[in-house]
TORRO-228014 format. One line per field, with one value per residue: residue in three letters; x, y, z of N, C-alpha, C in turn; residue number from 1. Coordinates in nm, 4 decimals, always signed. Layout:
N
code: (ALA | ...)
n_x: (X | ...)
n_y: (Y | ...)
n_z: (Z | ...)
ca_x: (X | ...)
ca_y: (Y | ...)
ca_z: (Z | ...)
c_x: (X | ...)
c_y: (Y | ...)
c_z: (Z | ...)
pos: (NUM | ...)
***
This chain:
86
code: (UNK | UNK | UNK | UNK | UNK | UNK | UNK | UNK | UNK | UNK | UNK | UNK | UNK | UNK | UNK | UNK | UNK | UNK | UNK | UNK | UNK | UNK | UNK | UNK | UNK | UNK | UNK | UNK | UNK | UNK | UNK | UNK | UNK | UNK | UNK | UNK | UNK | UNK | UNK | UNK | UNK | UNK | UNK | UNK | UNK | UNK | UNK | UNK | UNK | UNK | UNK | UNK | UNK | UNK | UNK | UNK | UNK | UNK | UNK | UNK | UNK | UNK | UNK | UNK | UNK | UNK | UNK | UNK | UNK | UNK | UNK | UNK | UNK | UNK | UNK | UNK | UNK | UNK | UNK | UNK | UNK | UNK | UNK | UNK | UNK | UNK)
n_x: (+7.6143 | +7.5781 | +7.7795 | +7.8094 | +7.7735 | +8.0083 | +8.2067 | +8.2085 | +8.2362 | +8.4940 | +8.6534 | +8.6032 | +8.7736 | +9.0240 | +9.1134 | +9.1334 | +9.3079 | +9.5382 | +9.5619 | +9.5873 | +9.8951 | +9.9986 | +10.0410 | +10.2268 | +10.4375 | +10.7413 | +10.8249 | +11.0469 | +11.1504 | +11.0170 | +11.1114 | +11.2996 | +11.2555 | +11.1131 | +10.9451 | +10.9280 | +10.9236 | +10.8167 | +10.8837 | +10.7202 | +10.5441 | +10.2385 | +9.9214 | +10.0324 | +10.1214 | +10.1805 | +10.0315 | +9.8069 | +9.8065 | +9.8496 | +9.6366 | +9.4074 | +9.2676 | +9.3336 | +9.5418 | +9.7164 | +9.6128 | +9.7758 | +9.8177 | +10.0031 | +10.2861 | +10.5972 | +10.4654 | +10.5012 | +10.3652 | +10.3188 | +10.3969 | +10.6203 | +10.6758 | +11.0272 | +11.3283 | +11.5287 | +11.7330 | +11.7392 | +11.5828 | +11.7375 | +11.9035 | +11.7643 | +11.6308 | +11.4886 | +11.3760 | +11.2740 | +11.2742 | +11.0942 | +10.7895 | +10.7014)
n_y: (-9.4492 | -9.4366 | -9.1644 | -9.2791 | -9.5613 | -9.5973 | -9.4757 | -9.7367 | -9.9493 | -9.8528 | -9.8405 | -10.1576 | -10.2866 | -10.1241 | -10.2796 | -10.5275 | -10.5353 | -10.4414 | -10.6851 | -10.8848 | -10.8147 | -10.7987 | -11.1171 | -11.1383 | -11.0317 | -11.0513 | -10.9909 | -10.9497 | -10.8580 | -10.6151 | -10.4827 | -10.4088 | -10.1852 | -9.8141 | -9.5320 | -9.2380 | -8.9714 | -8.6299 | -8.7433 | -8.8251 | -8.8490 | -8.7217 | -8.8269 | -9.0566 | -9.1378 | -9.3861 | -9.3981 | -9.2291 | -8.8466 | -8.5850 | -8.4124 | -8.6395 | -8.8909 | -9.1810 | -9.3588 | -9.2738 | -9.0438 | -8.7712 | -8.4557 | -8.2945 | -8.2904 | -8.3927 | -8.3534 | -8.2618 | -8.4024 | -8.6780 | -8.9679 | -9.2504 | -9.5912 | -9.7417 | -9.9225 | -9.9680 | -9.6956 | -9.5590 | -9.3528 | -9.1545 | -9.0601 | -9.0014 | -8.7022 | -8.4171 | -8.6166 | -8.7312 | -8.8842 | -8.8124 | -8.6687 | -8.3278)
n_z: (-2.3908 | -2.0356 | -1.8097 | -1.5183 | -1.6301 | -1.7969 | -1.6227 | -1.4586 | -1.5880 | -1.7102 | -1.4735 | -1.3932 | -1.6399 | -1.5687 | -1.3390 | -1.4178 | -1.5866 | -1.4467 | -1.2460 | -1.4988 | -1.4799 | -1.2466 | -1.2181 | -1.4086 | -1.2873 | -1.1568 | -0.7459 | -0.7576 | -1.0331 | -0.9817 | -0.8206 | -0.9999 | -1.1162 | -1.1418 | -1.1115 | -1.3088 | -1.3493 | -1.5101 | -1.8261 | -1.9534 | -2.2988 | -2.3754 | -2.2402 | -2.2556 | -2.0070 | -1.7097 | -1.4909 | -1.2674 | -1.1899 | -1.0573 | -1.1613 | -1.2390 | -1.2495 | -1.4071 | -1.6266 | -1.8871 | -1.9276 | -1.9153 | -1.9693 | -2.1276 | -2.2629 | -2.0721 | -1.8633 | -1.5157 | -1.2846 | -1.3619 | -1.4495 | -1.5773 | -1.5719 | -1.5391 | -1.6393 | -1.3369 | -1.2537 | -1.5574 | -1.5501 | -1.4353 | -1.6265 | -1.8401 | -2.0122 | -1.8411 | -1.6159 | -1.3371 | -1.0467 | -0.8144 | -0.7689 | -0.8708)
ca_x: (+7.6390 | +7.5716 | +7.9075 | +7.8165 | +7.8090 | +8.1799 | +8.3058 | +8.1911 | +8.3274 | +8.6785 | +8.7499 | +8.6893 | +8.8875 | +9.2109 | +9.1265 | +9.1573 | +9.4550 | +9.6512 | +9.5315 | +9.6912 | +10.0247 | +10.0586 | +10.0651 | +10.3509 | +10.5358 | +10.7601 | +10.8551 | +11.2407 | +11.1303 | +10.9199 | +11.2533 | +11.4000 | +11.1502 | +11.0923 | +10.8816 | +11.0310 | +10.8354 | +10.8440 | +10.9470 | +10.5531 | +10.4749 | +10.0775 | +9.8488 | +10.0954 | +10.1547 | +10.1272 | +9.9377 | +9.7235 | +9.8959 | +9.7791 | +9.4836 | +9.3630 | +9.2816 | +9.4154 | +9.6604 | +9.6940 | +9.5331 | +9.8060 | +9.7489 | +10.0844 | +10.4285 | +10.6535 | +10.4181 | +10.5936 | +10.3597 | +10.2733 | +10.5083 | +10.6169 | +10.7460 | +11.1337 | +11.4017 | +11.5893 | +11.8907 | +11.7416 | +11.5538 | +11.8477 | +11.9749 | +11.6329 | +11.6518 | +11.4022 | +11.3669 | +11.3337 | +11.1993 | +10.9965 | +10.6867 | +10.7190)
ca_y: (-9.5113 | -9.3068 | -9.1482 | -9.4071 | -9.6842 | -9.5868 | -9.5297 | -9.8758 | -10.0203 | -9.8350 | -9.9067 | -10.2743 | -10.2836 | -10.1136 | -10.3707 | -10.6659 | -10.5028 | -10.4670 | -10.8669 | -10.9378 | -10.7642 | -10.8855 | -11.2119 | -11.1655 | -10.9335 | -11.0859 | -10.9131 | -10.8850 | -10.7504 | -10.4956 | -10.4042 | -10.3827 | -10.0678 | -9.6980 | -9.4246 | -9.1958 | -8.8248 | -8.5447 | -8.7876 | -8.8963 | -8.8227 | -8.6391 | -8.9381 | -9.1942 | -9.1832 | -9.5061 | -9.3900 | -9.1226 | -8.7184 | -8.4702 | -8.3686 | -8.6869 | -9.0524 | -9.2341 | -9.4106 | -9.2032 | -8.8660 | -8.6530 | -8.3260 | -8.2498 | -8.3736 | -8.3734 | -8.3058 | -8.2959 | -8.4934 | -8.8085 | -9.0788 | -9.4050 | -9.6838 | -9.7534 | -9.9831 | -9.8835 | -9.5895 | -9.5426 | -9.2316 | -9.0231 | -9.0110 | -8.9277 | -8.5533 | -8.3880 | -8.7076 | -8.7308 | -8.9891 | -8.7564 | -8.5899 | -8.2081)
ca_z: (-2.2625 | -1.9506 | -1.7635 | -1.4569 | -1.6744 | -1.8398 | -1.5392 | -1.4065 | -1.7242 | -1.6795 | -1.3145 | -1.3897 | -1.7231 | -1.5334 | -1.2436 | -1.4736 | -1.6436 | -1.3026 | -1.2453 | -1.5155 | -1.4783 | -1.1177 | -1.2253 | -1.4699 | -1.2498 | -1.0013 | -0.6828 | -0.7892 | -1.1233 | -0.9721 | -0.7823 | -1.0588 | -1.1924 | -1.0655 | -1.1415 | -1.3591 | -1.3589 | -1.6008 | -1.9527 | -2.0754 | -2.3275 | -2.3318 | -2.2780 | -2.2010 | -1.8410 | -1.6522 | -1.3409 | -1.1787 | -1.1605 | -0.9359 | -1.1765 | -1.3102 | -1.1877 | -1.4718 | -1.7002 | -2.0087 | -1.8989 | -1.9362 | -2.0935 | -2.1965 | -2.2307 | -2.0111 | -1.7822 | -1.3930 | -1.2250 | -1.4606 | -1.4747 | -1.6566 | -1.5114 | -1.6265 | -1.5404 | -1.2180 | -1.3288 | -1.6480 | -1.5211 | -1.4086 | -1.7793 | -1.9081 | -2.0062 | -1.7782 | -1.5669 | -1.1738 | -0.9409 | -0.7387 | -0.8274 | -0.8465)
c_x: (+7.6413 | +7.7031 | +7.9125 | +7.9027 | +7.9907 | +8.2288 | +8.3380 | +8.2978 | +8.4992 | +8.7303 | +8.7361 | +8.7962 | +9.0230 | +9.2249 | +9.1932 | +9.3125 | +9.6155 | +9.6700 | +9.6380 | +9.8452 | +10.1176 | +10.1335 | +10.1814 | +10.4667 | +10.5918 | +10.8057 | +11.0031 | +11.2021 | +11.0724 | +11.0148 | +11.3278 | +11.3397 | +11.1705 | +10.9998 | +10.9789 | +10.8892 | +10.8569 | +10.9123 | +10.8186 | +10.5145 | +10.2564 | +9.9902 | +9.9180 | +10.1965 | +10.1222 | +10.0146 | +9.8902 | +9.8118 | +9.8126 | +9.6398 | +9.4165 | +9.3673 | +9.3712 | +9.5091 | +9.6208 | +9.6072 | +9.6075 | +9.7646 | +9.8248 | +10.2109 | +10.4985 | +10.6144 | +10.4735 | +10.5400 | +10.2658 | +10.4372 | +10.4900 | +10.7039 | +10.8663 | +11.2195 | +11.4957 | +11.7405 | +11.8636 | +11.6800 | +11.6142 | +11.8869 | +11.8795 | +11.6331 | +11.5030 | +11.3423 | +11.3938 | +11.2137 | +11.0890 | +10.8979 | +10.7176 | +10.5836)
c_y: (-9.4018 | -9.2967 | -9.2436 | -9.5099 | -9.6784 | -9.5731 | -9.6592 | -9.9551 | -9.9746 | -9.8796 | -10.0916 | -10.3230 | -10.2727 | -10.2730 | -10.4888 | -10.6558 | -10.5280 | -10.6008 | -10.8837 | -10.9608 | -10.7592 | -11.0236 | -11.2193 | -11.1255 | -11.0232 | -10.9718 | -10.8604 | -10.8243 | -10.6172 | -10.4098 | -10.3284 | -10.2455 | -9.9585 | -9.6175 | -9.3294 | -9.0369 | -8.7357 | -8.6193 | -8.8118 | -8.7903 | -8.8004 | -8.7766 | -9.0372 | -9.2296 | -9.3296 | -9.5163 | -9.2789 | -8.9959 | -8.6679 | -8.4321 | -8.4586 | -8.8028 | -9.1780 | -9.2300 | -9.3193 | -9.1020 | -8.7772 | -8.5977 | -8.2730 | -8.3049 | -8.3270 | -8.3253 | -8.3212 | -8.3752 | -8.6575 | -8.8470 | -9.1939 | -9.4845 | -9.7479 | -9.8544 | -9.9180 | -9.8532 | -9.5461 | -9.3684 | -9.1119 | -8.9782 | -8.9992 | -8.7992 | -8.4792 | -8.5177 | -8.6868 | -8.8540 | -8.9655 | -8.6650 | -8.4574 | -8.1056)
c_z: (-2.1561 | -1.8885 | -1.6286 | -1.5197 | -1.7359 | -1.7621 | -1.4567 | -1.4790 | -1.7164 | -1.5842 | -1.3640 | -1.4871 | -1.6490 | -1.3840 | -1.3039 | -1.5397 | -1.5159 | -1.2548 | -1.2874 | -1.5641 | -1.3747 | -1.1945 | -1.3355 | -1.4561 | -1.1646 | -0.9264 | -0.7271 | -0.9360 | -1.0754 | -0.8703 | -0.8663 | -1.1551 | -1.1075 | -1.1979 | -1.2120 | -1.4394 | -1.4566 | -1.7450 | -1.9934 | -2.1048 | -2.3113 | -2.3713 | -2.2925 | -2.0857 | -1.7518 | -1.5608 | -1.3197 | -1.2078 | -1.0620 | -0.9892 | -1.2334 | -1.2155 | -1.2514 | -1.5446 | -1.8400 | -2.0577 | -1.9118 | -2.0178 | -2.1751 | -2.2128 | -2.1392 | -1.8413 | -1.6105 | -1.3124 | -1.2718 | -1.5143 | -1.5762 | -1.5708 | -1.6155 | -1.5663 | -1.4700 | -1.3051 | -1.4825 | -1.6311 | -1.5375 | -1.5725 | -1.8586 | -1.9090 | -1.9200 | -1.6319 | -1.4316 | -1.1465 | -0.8446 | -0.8199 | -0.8030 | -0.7804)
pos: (1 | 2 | 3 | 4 | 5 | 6 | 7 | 8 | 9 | 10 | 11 | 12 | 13 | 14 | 15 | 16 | 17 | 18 | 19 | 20 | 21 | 22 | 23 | 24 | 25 | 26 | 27 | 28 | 29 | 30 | 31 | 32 | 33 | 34 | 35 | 36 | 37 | 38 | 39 | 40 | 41 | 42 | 43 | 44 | 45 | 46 | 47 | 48 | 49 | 50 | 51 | 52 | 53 | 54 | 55 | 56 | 57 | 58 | 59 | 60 | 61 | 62 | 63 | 64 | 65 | 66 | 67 | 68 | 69 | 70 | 71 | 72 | 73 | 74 | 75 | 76 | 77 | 78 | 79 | 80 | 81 | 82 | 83 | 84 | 85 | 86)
***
């Protein structure tokens, strides 16, 4: 498959994925979440970092700017854990 075509194929995959994770999210759940930086494990970050576009690109653990999405206060008591990107 040419690197076009996979990236065609990925952006709409995560598109359809985000679809359909709206639709099961409500707004007060999605209150009830935060970002939670420096705890993902390598390759299971939720979203984008500084050197990558996607979900499950980290390169390493713990890496400082690849997150997971947690429920709100669970972060702080995550060992290495902050809310802001470094």
């Amino acid at each position: 498959m040419k690197k076009t075509n996979f990236a065609v194929a990925a952006a709409v995959t995560s598109l359809l994925a985000v679809g359909a994770t709206t639709l099961t999210t409500t707004p007060a759940q999605a209150a009830e979440k935060e970002k939670c930086y420096g705890v993902a494990k390598a390759g299971k970050n939720d979203c984008a970092t500084n050197t990558s576009s996607c979900a499950g690109t980290s390169t390493q653990d713990a890496q400082k700017d690849a997150f997971i999405v947690v429920p709100k206060g669970l972060c702080d008591r995550l060992a290495g854990g902050s809310t802001t990107s470094s």
